[in-house]
C-alpha positions in Angstrom: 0.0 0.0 0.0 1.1 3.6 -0.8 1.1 5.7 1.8 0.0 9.5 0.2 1.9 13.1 0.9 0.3 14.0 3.4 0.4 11.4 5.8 4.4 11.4 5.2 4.1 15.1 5.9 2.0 14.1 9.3 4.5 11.8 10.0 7.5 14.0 9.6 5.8 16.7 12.0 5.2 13.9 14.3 8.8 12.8 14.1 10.0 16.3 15.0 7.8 16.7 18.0 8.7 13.4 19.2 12.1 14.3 18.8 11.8 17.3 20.7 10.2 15.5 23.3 13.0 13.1 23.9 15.6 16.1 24.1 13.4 18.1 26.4 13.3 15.0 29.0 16.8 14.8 28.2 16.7 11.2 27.0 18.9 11.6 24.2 22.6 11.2 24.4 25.4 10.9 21.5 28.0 7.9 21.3 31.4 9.3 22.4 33.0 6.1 20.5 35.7 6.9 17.8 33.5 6.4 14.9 31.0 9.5 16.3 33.1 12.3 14.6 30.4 14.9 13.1 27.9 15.0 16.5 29.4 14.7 19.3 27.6 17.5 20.8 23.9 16.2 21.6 22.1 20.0 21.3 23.7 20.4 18.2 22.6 17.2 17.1 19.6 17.2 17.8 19.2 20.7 16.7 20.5 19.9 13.4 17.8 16.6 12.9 15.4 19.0 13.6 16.0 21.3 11.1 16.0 18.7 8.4 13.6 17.7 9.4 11.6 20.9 8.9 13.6 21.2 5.7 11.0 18.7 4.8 8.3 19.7 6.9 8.2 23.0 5.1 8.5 20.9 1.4 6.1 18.1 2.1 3.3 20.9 2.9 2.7 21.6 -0.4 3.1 18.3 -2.2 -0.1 16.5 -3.4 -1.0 12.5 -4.4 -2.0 11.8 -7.8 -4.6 8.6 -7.9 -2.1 5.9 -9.0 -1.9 5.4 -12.6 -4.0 2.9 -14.4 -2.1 0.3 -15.8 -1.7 0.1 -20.3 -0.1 -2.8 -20.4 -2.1 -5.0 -22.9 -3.8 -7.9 -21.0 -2.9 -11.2 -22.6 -5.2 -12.5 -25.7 -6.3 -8.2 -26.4 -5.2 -6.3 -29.1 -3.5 -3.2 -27.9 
């Protein structure tokens, strides 16, 4: 099943606030081990997932579902 535009964009808004949830209660922490290079920092981290994910917040807003396309394929013994 395909999911439409704006449930992904319902979603994505949900994601975000649960994010900010988690940070708020301060349940979020970053792995200090050696392969953790670019976010060490959890505010910044978390700061910087949630601005992607308005990034697409903010794009998703205005998308729109077409109906999915019928199919043309010719069905077998019909003339096309």
């Amino acid at each position: 099943m395909t999911r439409n535009a704006s449930e992904i964009y319902d979603d994505l808004k949900a994601l975000a606030n649960e994010l900010e949830d988690l940070a708020a209660t301060g349940r979020i922490t970053m792995s200090t081990d050696s392969w953790n290079k670019d976010y060490p920092d959890t505010k910044q981290a978390v700061a910087q997932a949630l601005a992607t994910l308005q990034v697409a917040i903010n794009a998703t807003c205005w998308m729109e579902t077409l109906p999915e396309a019928e199919s043309t394929a010719t069905k077998p013994g019909h003339r096309g």
